[in-house]
Each structure stands twice: as structure tokens, then as C-alpha cells.
PyMOL CGO cylinders between C-alpha atoms (Angstrom):
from pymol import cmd
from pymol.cgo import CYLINDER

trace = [
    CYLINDER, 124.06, 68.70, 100.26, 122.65, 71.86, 101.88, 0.3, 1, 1, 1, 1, 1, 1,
    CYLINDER, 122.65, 71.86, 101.88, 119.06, 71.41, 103.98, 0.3, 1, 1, 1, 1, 1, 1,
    CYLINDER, 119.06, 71.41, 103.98, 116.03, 73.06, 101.99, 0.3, 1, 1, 1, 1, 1, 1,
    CYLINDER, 116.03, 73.06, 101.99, 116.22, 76.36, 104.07, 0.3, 1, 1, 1, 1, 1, 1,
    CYLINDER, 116.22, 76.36, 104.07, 119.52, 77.00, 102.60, 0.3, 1, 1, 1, 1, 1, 1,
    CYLINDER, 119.52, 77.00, 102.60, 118.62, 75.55, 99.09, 0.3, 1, 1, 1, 1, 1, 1,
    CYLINDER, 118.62, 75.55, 99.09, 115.86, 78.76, 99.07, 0.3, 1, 1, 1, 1, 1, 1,
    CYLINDER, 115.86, 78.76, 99.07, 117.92, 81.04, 100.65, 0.3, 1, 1, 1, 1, 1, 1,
    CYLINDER, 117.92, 81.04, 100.65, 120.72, 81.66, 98.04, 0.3, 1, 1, 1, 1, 1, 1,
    CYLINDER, 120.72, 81.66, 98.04, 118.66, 82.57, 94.84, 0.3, 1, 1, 1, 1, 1, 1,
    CYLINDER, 118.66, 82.57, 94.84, 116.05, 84.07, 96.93, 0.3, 1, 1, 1, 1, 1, 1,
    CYLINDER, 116.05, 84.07, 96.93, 118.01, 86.57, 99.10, 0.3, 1, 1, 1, 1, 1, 1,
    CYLINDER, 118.01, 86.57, 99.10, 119.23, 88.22, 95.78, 0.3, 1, 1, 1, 1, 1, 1,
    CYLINDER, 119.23, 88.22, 95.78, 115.43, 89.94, 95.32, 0.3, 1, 1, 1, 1, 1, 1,
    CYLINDER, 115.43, 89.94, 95.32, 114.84, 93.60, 95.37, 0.3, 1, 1, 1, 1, 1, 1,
    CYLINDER, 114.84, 93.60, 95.37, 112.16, 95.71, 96.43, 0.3, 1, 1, 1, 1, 1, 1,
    CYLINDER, 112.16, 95.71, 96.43, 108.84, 94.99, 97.81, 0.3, 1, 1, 1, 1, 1, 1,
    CYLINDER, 108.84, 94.99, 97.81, 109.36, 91.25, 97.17, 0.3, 1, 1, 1, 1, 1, 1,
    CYLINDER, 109.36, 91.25, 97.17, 112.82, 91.51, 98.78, 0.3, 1, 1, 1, 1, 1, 1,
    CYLINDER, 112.82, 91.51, 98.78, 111.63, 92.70, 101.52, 0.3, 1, 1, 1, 1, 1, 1,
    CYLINDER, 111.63, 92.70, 101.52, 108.37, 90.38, 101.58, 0.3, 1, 1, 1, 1, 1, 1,
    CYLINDER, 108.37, 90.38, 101.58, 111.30, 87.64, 101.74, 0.3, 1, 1, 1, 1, 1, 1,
    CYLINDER, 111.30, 87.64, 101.74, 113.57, 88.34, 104.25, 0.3, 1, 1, 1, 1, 1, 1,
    CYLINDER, 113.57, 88.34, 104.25, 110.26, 89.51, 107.02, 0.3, 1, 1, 1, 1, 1, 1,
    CYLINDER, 110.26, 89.51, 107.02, 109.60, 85.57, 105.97, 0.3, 1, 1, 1, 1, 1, 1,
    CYLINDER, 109.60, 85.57, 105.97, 113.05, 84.16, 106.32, 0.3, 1, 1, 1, 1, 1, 1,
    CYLINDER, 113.05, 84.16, 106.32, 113.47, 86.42, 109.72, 0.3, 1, 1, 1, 1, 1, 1,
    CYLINDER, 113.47, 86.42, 109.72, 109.81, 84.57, 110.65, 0.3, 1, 1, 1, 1, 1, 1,
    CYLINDER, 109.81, 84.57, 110.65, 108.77, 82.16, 108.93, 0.3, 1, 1, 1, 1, 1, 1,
    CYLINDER, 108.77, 82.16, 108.93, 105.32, 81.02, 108.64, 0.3, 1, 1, 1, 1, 1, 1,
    CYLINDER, 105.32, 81.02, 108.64, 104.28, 83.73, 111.37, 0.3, 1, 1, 1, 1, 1, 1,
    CYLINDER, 104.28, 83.73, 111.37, 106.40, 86.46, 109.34, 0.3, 1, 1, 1, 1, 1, 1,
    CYLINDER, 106.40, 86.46, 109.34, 103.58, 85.71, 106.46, 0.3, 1, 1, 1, 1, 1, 1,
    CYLINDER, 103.58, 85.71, 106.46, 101.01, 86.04, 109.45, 0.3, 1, 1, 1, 1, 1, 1,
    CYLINDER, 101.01, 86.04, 109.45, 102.52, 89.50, 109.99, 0.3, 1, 1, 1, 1, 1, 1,
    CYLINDER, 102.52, 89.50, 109.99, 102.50, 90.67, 106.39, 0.3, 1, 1, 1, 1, 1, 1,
    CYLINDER, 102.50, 90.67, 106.39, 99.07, 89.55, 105.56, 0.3, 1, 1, 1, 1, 1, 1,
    CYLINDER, 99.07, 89.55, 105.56, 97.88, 91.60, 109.03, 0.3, 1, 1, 1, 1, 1, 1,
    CYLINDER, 97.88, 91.60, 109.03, 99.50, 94.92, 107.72, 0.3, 1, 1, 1, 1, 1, 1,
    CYLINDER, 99.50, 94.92, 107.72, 98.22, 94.46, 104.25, 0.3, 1, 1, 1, 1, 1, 1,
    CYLINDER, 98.22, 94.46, 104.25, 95.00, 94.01, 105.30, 0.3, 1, 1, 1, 1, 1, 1,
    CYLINDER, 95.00, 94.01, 105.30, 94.97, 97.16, 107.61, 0.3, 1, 1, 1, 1, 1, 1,
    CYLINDER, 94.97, 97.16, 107.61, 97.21, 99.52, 105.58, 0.3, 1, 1, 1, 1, 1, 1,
    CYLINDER, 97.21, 99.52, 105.58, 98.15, 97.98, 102.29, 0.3, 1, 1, 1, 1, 1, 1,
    CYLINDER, 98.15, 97.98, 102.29, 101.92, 98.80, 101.80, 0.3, 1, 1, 1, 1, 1, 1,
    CYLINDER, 101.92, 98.80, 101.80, 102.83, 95.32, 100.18, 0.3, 1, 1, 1, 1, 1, 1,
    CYLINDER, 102.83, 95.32, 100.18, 100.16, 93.62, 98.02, 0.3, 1, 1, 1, 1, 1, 1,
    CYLINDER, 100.16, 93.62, 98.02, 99.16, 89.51, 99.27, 0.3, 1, 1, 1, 1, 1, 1,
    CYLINDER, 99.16, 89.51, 99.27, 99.58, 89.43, 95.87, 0.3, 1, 1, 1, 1, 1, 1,
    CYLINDER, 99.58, 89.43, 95.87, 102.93, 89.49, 95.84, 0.3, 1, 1, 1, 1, 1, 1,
    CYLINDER, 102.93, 89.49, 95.84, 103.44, 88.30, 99.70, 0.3, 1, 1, 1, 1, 1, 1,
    CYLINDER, 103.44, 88.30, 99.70, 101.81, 84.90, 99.63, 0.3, 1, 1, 1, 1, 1, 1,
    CYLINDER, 101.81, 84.90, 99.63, 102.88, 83.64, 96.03, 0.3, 1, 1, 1, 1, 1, 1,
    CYLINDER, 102.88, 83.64, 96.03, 106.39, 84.43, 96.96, 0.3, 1, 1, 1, 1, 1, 1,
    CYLINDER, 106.39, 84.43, 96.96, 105.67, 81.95, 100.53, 0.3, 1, 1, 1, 1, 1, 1,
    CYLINDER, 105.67, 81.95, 100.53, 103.89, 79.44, 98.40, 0.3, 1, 1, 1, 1, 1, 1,
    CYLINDER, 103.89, 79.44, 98.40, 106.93, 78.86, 96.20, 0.3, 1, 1, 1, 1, 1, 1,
    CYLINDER, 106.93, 78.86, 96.20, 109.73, 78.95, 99.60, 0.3, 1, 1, 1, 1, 1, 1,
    CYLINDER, 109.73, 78.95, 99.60, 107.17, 75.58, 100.90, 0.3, 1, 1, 1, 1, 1, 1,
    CYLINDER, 107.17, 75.58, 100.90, 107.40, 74.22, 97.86, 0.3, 1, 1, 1, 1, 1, 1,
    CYLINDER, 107.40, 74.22, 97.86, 111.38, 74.09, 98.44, 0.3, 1, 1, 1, 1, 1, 1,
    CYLINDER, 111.38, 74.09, 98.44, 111.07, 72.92, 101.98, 0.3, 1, 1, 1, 1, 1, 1,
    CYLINDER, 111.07, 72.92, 101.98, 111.44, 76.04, 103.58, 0.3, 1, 1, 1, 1, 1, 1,
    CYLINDER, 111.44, 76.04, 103.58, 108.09, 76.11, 105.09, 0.3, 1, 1, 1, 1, 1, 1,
    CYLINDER, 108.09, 76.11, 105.09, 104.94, 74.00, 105.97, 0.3, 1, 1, 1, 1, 1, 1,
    CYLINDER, 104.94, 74.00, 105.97, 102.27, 74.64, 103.51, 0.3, 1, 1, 1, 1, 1, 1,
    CYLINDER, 102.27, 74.64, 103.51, 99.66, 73.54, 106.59, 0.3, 1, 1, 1, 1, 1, 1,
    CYLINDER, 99.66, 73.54, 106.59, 100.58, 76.23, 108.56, 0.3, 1, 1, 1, 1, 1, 1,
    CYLINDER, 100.58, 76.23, 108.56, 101.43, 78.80, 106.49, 0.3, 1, 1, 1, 1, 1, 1,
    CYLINDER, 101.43, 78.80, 106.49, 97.93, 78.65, 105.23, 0.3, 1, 1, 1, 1, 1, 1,
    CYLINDER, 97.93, 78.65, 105.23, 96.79, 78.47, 108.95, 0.3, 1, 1, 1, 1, 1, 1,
    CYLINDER, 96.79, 78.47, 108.95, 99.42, 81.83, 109.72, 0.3, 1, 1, 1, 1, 1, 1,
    CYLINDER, 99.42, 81.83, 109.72, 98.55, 83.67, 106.48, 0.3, 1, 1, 1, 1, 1, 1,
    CYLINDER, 98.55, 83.67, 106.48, 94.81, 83.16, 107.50, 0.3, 1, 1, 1, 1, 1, 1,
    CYLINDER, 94.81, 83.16, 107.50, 94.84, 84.35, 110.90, 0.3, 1, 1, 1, 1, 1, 1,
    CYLINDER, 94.84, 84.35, 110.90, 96.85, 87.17, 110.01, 0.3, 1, 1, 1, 1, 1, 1,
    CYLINDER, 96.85, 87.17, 110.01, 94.08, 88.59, 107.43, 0.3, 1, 1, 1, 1, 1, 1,
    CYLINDER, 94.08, 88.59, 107.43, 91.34, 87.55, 109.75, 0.3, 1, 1, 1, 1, 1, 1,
    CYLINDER, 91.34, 87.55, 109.75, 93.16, 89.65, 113.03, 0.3, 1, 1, 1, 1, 1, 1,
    CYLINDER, 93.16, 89.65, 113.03, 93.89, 93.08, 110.61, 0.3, 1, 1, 1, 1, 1, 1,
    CYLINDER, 93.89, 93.08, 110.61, 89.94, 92.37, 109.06, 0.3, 1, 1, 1, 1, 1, 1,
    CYLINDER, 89.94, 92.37, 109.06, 88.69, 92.72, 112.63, 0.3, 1, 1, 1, 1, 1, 1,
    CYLINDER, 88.69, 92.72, 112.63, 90.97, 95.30, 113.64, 0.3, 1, 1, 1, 1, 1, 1,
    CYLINDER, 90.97, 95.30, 113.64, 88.77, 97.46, 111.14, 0.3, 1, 1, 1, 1, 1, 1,
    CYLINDER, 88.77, 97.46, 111.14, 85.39, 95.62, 112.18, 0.3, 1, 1, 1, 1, 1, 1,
    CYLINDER, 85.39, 95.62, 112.18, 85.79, 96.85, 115.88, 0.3, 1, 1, 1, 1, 1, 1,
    CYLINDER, 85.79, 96.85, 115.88, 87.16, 100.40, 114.90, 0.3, 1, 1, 1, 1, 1, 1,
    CYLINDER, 87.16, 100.40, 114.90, 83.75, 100.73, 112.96, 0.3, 1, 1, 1, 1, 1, 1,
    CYLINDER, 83.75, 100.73, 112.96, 82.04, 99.30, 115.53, 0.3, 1, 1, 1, 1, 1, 1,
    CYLINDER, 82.04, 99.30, 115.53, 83.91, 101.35, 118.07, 0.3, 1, 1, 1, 1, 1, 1,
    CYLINDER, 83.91, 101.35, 118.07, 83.34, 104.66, 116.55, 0.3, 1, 1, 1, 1, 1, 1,
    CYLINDER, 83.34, 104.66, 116.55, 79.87, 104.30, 114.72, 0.3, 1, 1, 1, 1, 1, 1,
    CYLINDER, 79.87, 104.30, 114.72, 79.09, 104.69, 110.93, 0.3, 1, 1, 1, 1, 1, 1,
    CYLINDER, 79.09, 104.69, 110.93, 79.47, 108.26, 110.68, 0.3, 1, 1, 1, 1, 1, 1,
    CYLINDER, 79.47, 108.26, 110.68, 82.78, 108.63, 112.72, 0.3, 1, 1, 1, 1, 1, 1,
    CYLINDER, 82.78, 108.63, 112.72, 84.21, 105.70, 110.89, 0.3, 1, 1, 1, 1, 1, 1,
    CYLINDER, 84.21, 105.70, 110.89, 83.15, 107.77, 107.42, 0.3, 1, 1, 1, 1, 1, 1,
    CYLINDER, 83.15, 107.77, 107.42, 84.73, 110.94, 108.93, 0.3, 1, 1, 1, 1, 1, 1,
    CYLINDER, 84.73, 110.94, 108.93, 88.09, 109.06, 109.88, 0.3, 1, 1, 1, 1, 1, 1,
    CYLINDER, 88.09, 109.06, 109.88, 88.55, 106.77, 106.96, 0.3, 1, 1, 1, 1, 1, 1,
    CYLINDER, 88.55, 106.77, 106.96, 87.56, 109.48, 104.56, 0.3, 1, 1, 1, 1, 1, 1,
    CYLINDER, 87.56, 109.48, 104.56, 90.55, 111.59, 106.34, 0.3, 1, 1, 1, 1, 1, 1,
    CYLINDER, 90.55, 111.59, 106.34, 93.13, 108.93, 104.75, 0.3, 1, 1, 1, 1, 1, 1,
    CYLINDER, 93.13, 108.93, 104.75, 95.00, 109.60, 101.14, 0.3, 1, 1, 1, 1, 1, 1,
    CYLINDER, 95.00, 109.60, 101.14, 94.17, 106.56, 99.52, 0.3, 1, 1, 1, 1, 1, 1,
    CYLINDER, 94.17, 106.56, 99.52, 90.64, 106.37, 100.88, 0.3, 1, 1, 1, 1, 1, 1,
    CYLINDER, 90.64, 106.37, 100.88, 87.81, 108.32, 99.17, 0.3, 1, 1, 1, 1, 1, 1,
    CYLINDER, 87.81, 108.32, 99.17, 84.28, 108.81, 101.66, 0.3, 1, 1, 1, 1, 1, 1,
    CYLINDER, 84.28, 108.81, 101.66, 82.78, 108.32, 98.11, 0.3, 1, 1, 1, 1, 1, 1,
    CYLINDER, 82.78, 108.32, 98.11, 84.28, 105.21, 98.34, 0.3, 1, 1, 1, 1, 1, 1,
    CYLINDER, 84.28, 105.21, 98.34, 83.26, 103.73, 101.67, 0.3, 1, 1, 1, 1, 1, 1,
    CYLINDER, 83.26, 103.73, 101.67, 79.92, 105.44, 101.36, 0.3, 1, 1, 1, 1, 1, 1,
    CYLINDER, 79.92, 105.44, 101.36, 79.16, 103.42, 98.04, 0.3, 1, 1, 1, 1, 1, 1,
    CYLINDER, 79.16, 103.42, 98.04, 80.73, 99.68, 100.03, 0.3, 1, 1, 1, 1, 1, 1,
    CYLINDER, 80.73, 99.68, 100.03, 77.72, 100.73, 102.74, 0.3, 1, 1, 1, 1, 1, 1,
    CYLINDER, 77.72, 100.73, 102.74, 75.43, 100.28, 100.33, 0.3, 1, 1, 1, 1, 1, 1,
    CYLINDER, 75.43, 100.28, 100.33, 76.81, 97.01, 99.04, 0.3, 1, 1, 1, 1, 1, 1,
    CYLINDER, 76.81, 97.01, 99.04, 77.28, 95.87, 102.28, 0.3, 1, 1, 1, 1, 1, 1,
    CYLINDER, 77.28, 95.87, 102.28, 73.41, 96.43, 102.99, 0.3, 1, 1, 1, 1, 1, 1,
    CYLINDER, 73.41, 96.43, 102.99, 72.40, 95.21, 99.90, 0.3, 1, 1, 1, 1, 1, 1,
    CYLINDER, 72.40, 95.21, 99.90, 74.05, 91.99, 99.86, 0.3, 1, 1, 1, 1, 1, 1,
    CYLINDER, 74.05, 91.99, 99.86, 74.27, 91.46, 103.50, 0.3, 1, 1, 1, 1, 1, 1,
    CYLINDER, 74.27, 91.46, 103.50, 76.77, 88.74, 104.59, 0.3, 1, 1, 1, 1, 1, 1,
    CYLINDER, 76.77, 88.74, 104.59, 77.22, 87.46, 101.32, 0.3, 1, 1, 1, 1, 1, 1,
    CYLINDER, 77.22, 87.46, 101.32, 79.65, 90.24, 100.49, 0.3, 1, 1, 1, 1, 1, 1,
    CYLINDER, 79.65, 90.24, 100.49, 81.45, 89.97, 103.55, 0.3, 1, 1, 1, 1, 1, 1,
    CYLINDER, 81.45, 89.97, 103.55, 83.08, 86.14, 102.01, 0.3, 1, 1, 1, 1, 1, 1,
    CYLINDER, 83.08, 86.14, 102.01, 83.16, 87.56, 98.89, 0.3, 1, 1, 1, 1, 1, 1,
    CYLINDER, 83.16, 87.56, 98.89, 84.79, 90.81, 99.35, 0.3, 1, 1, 1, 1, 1, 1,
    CYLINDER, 84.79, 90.81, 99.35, 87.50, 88.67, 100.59, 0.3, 1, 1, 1, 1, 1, 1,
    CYLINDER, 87.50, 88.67, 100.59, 88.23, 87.66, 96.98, 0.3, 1, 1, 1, 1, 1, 1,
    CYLINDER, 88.23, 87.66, 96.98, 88.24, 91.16, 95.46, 0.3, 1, 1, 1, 1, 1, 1,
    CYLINDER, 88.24, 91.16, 95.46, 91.70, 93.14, 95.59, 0.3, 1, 1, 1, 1, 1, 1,
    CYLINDER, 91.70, 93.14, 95.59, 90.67, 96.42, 97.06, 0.3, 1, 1, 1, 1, 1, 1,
    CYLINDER, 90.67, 96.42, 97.06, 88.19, 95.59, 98.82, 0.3, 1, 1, 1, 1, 1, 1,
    CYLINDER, 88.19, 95.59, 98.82, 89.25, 92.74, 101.53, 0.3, 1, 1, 1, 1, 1, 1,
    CYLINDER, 89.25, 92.74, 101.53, 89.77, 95.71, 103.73, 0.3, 1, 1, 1, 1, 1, 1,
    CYLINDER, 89.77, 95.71, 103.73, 87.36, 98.13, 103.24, 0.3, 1, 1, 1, 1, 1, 1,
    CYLINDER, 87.36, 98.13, 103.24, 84.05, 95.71, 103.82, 0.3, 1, 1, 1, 1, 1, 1,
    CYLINDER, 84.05, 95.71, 103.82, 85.28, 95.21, 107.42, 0.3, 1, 1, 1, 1, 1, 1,
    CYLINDER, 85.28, 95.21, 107.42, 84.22, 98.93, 108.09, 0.3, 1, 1, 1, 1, 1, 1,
    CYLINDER, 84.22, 98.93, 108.09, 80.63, 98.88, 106.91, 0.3, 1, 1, 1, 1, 1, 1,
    CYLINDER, 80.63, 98.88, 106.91, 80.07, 95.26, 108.59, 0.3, 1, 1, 1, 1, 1, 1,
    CYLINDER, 80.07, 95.26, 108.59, 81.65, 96.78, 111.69, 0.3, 1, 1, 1, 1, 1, 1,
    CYLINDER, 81.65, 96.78, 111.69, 79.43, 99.98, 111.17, 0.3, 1, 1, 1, 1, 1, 1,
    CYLINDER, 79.43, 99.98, 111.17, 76.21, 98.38, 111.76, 0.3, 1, 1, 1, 1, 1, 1,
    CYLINDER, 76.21, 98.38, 111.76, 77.29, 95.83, 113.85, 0.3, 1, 1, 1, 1, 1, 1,
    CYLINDER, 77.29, 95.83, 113.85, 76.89, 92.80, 111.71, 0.3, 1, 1, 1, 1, 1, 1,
    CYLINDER, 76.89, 92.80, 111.71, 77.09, 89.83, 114.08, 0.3, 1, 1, 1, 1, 1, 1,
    CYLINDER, 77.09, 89.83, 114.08, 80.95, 89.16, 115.62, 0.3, 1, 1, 1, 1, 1, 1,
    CYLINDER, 80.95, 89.16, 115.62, 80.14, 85.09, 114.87, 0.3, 1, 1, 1, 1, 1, 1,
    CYLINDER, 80.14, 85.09, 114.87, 78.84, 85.61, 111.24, 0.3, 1, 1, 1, 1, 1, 1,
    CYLINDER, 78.84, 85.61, 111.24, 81.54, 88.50, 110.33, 0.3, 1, 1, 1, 1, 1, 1,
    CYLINDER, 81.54, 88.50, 110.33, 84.11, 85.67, 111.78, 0.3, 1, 1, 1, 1, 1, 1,
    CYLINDER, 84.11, 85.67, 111.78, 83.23, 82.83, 109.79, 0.3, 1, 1, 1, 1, 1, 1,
    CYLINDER, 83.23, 82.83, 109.79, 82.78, 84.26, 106.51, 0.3, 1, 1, 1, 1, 1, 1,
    CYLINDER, 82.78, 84.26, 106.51, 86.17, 86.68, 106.94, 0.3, 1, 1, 1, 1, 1, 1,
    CYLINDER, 86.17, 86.68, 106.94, 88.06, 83.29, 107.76, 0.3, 1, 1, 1, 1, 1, 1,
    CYLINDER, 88.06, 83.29, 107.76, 86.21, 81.27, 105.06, 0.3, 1, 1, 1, 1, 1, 1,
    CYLINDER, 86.21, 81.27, 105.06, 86.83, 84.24, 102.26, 0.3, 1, 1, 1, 1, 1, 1,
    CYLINDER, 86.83, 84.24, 102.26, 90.55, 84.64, 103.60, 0.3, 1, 1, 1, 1, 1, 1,
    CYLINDER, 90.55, 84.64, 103.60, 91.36, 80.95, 103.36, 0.3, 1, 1, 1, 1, 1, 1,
    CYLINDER, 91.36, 80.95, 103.36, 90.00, 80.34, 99.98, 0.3, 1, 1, 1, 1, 1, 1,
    CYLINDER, 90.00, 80.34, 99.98, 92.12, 83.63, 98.56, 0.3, 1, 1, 1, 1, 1, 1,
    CYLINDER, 92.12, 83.63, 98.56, 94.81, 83.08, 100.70, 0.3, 1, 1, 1, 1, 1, 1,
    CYLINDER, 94.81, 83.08, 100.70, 94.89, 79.41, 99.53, 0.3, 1, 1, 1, 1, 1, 1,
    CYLINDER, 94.89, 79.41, 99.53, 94.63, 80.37, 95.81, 0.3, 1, 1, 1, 1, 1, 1,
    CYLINDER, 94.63, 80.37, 95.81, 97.59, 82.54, 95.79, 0.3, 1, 1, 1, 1, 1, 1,
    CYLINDER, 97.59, 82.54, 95.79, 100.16, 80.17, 97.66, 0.3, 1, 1, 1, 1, 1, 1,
    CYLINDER, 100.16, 80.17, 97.66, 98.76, 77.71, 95.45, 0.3, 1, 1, 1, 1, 1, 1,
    CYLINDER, 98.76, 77.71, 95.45, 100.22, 80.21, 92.59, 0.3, 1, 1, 1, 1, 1, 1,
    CYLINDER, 100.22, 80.21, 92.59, 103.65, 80.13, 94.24, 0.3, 1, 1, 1, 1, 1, 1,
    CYLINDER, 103.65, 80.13, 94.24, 102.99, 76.14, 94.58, 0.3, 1, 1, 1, 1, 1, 1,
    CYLINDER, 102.99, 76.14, 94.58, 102.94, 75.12, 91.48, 0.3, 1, 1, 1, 1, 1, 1,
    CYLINDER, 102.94, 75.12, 91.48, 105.77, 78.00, 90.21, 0.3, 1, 1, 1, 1, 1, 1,
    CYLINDER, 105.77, 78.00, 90.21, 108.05, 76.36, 92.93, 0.3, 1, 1, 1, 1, 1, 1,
    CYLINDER, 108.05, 76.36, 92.93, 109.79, 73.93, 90.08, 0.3, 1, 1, 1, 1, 1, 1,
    CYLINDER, 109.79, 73.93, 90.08, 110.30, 77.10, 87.79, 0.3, 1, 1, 1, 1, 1, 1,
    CYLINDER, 110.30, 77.10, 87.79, 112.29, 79.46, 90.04, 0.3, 1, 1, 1, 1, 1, 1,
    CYLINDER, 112.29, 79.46, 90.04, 114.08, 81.35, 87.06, 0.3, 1, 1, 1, 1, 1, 1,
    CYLINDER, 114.08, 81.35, 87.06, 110.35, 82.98, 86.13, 0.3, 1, 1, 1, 1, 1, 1,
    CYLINDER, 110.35, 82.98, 86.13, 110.23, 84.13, 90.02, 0.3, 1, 1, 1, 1, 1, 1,
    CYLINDER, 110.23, 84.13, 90.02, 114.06, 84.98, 89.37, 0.3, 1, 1, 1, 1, 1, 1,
    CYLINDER, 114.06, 84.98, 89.37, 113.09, 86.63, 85.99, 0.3, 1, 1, 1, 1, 1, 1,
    CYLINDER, 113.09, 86.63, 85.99, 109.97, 88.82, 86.12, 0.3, 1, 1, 1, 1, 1, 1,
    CYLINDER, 109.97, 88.82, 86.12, 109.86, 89.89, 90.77, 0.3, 1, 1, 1, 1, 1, 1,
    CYLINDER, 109.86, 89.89, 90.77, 111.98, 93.24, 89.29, 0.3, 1, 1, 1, 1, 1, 1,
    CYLINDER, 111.98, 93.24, 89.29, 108.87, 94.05, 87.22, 0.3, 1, 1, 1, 1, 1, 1,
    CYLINDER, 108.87, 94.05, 87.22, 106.78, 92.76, 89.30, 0.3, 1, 1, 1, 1, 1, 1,
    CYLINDER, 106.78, 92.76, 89.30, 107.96, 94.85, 91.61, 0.3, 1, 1, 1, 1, 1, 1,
    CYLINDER, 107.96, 94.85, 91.61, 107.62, 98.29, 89.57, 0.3, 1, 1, 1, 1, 1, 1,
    CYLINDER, 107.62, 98.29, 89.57, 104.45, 97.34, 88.33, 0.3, 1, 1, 1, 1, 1, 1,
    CYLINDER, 104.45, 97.34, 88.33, 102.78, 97.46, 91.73, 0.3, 1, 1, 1, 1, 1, 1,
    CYLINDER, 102.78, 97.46, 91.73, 104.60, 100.56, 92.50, 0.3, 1, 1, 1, 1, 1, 1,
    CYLINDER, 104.60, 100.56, 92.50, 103.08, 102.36, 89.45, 0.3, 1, 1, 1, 1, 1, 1,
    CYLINDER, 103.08, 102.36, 89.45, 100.04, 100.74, 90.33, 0.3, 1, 1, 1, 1, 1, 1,
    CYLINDER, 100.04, 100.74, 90.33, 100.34, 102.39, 93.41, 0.3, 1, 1, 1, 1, 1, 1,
    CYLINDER, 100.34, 102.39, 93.41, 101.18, 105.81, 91.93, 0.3, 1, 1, 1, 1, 1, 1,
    CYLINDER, 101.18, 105.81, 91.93, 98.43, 105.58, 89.85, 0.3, 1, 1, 1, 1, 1, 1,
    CYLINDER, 98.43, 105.58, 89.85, 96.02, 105.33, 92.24, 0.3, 1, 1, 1, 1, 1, 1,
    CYLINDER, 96.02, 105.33, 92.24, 97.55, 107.91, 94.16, 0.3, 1, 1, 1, 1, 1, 1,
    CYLINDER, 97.55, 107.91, 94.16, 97.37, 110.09, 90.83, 0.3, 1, 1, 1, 1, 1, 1,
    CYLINDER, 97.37, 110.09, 90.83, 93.70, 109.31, 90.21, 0.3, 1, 1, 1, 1, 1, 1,
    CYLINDER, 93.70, 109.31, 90.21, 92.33, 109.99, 93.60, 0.3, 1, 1, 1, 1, 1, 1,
    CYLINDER, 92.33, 109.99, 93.60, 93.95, 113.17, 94.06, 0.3, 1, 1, 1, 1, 1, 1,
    CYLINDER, 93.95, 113.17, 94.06, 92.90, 114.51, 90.93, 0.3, 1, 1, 1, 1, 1, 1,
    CYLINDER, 92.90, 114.51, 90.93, 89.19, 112.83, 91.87, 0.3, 1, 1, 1, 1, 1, 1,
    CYLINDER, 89.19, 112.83, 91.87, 88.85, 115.29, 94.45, 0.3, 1, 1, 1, 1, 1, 1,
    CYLINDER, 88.85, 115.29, 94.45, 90.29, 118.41, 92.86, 0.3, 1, 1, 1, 1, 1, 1,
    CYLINDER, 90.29, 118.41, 92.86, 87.34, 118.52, 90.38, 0.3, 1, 1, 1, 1, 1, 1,
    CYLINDER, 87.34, 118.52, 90.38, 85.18, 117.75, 93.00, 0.3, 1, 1, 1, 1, 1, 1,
    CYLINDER, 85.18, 117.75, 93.00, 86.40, 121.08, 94.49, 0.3, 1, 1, 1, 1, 1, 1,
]
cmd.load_cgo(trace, "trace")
């Protein structure tokens, strides 16, 4: 009888695409592999932690990684790429950071204009709960960073927001650990369907700015 490891690896290794190569960064890694994908997701989203962190949950739940420390890893990797962005803001002041981010193609200065405001309306409040909303993890590190919301506060709410979302989606891949033919079954469309997601909203904001002229 094979160890755990190589109980995941055989069915696993056979996926494609974004949650192929999600996979094999975590089999190269392991729990610091999920570390490194949550850090580049936060900074510059190319793979979704919604498709990064269920995939780790299920590998623990077949032995082939601690569930304590991958939520430790996963954690510290959103917190690092969330204060990557806090210090650039910081770094470069509100109006810079408006200039540079606006400068991006999948980042409208409409858009971090209006999560400003709902920074300064809701304070710290939206800085743990931003966490939870796909989208905008990322972008509420610039505004807090902007007007220098306190390193301690920004800290303890980025961890405490990362944890809980972090937590909820290897949770997901948790409790789908005993059905590995639905992972097996539905990553390929899984797969396209964040790709045309992405498309979409590459589609949407283009065409956003060429009727704003």
C-alpha cells in the first residue's frame, strides 16, 4: 500500500489547466507552494484562491498535507501580497497610487477611486471584510495604504479576514476530499469557466473605457 502522497498524486497529476498547474506548484512545495500561490493571487490575480485553496483542502484531506499549516502558509501568503500593496500606496501617496494602478488593464481609476470612498466610509471595518469579497481582497490594501491606516490595525484585520476566507475555502476542498470523481469530473470546466470569466472582464472593461472616450 502506497503512502498518502502517492495515493493523491496519481488521479491528481492527470488535471489540466489552471488547476493543473495550481497542483503541481503544490506538489513541487507543499504547504509553502499554497503560500506562494495565494501571494501572487493576491498581488496580480492570474489563478483564482478559488480554485487554489479548494484544490489544497481536498490533497490534506488525503494525507498529503497538514491542514494546520496549510491554513497557517495560505494565510501568510495573502497577508505578505496584501501588504505588498499597503506599502506601495503608502510608498507612493494616494494620487500616485491612482495614477499607477489606473495604468493596469484590468484595473479601472473609476474603480479604485470608488474603494477610497468605501474605505473612508467604513474605516477598518472594510479592511476584514473586503477580505471576504472576490475582487476586492486586493484592491482595499491600496486605499488603506493610501492614507496610511495604522500598520498594527491593517495587520490584524488582513490576517483575521484572510484566515476566515482562506479557512472557508479549504474547508470546501475538506469535506469534497471523500468525493474525488466530482474534483475529477467538473476542474475541466472549472477551469474554462474562470477563463471566460476572465475574458469577460477583460471584454467589459475595455469597452468601459471606449465610451468613456
Amino acid at each position: 500500500m502506497g503512502t498518502p502522497a502517492m495515493l493523491v498524486a496519481q488521479p491528481v497529476a492527470e488535471l489540466s489547466g489552471l488547476v493543473g498547474v495550481a497542483y503541481r506548484v503544490i506538489q513541487g512545495l507543499g504547504e509553502w507552494g499554497v503560500a506562494g500561490l495565494t501571494f501572487v493571487e493576491t498581488v496580480v490575480p492570474p489563478i483564482p484562491s478559488e480554485v487554489v485553496l479548494p484544490l489544497a483542502g481536498f490533497i490534506a484531506r488525503q494525507g498529503g498535507l497538514d491542514l494546520a499549516l496549510l491554513l497557517v502558509t495560505s494565510t501568510v501568503g495573502s497577508y505578505v501580497g496584501a501588504l505588498t500593496l499597503y506599502l506601495l500606496a503608502a510608498r507612493l501617496g494616494q494620487e500616485r497610487a491612482v495614477d499607477l494602478m489606473g495604468r493596469l488593464p484590468l484595473v479601472d481609476r473609476d474603480d479604485f477611486l470608488r474603494a477610497t470612498e468605501w474605505f473612508d466610509d467604513h474605516g477598518r471595518r472594510s479592511v476584514f471584510f473586503g477580505r471576504l469579497v472576490p475582487g476586492v481582497r486586493s484592491l482595499v490594501s491600496l486605499p488603506a495604504g493610501a492614507v496610511r491606516m495604522p500598520l498594527a490595525r491593517f495587520s490584524v484585520f488582513t490576517i483575521a479576514g484572510s484566515a476566515l476566507w482562506n479557512g472557508l475555502l479549504i474547508g470546501l476542498g475538506w469535506v469534497l476530499g471523500s468525493r474525488y470523481e466530482l474534483v475529477d469530473q467538473y476542474s475541466s470546466v472549472l477551469d474554462w469557466v474562470v477563463r471566460g470569466a476572465a475574458v469577460a472582464l477583460v471584454v467589459w472593461l475595455v469597452v468601459r473605457r471606449v465610451r468613456r472616450g
